[in-house]
C-alpha positions in Angstrom: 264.8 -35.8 -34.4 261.1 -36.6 -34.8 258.8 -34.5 -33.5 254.8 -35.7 -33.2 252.5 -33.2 -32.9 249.6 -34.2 -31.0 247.8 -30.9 -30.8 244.1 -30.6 -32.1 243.5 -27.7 -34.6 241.8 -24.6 -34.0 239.3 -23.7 -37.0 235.7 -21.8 -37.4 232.9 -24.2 -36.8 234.7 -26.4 -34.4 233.5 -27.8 -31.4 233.1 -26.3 -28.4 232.1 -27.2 -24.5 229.2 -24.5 -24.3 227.1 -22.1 -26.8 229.3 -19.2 -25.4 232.7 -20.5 -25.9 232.8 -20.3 -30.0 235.9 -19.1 -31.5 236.0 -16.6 -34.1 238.9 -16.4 -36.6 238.0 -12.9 -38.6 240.7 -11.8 -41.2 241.4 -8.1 -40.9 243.1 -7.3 -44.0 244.6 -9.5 -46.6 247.3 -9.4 -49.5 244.8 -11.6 -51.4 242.7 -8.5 -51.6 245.4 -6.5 -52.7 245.7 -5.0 -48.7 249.6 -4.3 -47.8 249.4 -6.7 -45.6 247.7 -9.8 -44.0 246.6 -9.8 -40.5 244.1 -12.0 -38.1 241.7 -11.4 -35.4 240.8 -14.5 -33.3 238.5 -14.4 -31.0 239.8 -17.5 -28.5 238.0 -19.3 -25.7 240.9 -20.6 -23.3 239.4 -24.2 -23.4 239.8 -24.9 -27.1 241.8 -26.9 -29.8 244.8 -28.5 -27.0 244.9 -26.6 -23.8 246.8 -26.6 -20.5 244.7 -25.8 -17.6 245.1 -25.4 -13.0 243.4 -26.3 -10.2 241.7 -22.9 -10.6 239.5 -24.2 -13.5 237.6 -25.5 -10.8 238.4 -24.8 -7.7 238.4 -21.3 -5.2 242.2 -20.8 -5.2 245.2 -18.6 -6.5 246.8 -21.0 -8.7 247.5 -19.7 -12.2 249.6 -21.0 -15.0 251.9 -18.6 -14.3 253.0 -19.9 -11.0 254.7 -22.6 -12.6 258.4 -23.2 -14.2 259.3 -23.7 -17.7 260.2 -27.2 -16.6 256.7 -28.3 -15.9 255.3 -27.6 -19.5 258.8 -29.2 -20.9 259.2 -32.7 -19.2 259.7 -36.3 -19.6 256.4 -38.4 -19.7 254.8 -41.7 -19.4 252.4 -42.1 -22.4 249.9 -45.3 -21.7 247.7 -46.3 -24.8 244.5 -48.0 -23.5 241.7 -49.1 -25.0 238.4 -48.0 -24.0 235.9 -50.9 -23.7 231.7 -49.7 -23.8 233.3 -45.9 -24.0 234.6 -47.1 -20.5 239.0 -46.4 -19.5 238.7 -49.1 -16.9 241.9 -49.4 -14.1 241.9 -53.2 -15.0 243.1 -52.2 -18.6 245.1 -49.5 -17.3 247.3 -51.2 -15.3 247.3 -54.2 -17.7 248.5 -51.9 -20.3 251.1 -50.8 -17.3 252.4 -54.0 -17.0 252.9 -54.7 -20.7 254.9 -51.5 -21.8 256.6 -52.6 -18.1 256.2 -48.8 -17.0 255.5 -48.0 -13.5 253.7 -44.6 -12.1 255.2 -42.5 -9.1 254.6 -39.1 -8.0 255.4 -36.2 -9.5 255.6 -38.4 -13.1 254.0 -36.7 -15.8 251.5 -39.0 -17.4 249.4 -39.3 -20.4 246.8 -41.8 -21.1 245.4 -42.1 -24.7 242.9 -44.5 -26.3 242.9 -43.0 -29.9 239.0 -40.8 -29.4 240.5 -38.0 -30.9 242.7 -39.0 -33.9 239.2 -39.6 -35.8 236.7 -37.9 -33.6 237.2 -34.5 -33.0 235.5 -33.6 -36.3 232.4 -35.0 -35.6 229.3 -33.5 -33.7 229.5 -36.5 -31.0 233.1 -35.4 -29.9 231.8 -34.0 -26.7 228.9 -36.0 -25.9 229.8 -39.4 -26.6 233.4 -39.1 -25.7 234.8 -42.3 -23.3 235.2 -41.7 -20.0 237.7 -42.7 -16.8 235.9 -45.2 -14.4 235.6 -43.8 -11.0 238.2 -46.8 -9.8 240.9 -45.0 -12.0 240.7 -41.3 -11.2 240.8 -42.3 -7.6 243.7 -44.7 -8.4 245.1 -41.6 -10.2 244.4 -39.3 -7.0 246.6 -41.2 -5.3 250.4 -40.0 -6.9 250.5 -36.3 -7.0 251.3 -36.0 -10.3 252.9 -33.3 -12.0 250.6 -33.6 -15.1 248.4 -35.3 -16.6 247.4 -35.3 -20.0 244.0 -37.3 -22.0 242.7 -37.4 -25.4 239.2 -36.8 -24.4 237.4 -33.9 -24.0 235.3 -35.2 -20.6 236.7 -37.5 -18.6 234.1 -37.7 -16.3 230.9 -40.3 -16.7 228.2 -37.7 -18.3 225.5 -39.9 -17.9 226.5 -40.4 -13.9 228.8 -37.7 -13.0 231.5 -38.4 -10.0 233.0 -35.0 -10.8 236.3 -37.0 -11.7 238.7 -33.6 -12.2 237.6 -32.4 -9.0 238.8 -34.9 -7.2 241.8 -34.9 -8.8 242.3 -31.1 -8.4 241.9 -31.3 -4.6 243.6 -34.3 -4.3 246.6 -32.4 -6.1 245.9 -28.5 -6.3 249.5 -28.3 -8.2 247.9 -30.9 -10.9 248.2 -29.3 -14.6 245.9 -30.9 -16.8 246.1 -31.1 -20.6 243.7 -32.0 -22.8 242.4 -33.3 -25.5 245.4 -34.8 -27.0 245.2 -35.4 -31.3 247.2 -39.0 -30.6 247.3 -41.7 -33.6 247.5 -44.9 -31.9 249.3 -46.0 -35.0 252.3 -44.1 -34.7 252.8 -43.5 -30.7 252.5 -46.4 -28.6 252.8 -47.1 -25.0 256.0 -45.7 -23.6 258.2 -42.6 -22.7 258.4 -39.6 -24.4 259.9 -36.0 -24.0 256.6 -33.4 -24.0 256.8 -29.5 -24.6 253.0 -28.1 -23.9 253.7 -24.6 -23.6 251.1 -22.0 -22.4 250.5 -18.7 -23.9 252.5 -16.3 -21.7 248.9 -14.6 -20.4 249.7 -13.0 -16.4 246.6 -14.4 -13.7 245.1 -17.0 -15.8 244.0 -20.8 -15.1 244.0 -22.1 -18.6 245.6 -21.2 -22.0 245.5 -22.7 -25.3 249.0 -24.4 -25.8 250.9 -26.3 -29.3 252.0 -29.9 -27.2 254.4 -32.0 -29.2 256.2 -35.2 -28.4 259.3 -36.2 -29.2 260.8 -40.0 -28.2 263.1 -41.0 -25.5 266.2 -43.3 -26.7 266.1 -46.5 -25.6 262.1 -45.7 -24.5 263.8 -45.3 -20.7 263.3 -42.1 -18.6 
């Protein structure tokens, strides 16, 4: 079975969202330095490398990661490769790209929709700041199936130049939303089409986000 691992790595020096969300990865002893044993301290901010995140990222409610079933982090999925044009995910492509791969979008469908920014990008300094971003016309297009998840390879979705507050509105459109991001997806090996996902959280009691290893592995036939 082939398993694609689509999960950003977590290393010192990497980029982070603010000044205060660094990770740290100290080693606390090592065999190398003739030490009985190796061990690692890391110092984690939730929202790095791939994570899984609630409605309670942003919004004033209860709902934690640990509300929810096994089978919402272990599902089928609808992967949509589109290509951003000017750094802009516009619906037009996506539902081009829709009707192409001849996938359709329901509720409670987990989806994910790549266009290759972090397969190359996530290394650089502009990973953050001049990441694509969903037109407005598609995160309300989105708002309208409560999804089950919903999963990006960028790190902002929203327009940073002329913010609409785009995971907001999907998070009180759908408080139950679980969003995952940013997705390490080669454009050259996973195409358009449906795919079996594990993205399991960190078991961690009352928390909204959690750093998670998300893997895909194909569907025969490419039918759910």
């Amino acid at each position: 079975m082939k398993v694609i691992d689509i999960t950003i790595p977590i290393y010192n020096g990497m980029w982070s969202y603010r000044t205060c969300w660094e990770n740290q990865i100290d080693t606390i002893c090592s065999t190398w330095n003739g030490d009985s044993s190796t061990s690692y301290r890391f110092n984690l901010c939730s929202h790095t490398g791939t994570y899984i995140e609630t409605s309670q990222h942003k919004l004033n409610n209860t709902v934690t990661l640990s509300d929810f079933p096994l089978e919402r982090f272990v599902c089928a999925v609808k992967l949509i490769q589109v290509k951003a044009i000017r750094g802009i995910i516009t619906l037009e492509r996506f539902l081009a790209e829709l009707a192409i791969s001849d996938i359709s979008i329901s509720s409670n469908d987990a989806l994910i929709i790549s266009c290759g920014w972090a397969e190359s990008e996530y290394r650089k300094d502009g990973f953050i700041k001049d990441s694509p971003h969903f037109a407005q016309a598609l995160t309300e297009y989105l708002c309208n199936y409560s999804l089950n998840l919903l999963g990006v390879d960028l790190p902002v979705i929203d327009n940073q130049n002329s913010p609409y507050s785009a995971v907001e509105m999907l998070f009180k459109k759908n408080e139950d939303l679980l969003l995952l991001a940013p997705l390490k997806i080669a454009v050259s090996e996973v195409s358009s089409g449906c795919y079996n996902l594990t993205a399991l959280p960190m078991k961690i009691n009352d928390v909204s986000a959690s750093l998670t290893r998300a893997v895909l592995t194909p569907v025969i036939n490419n039918i759910l």
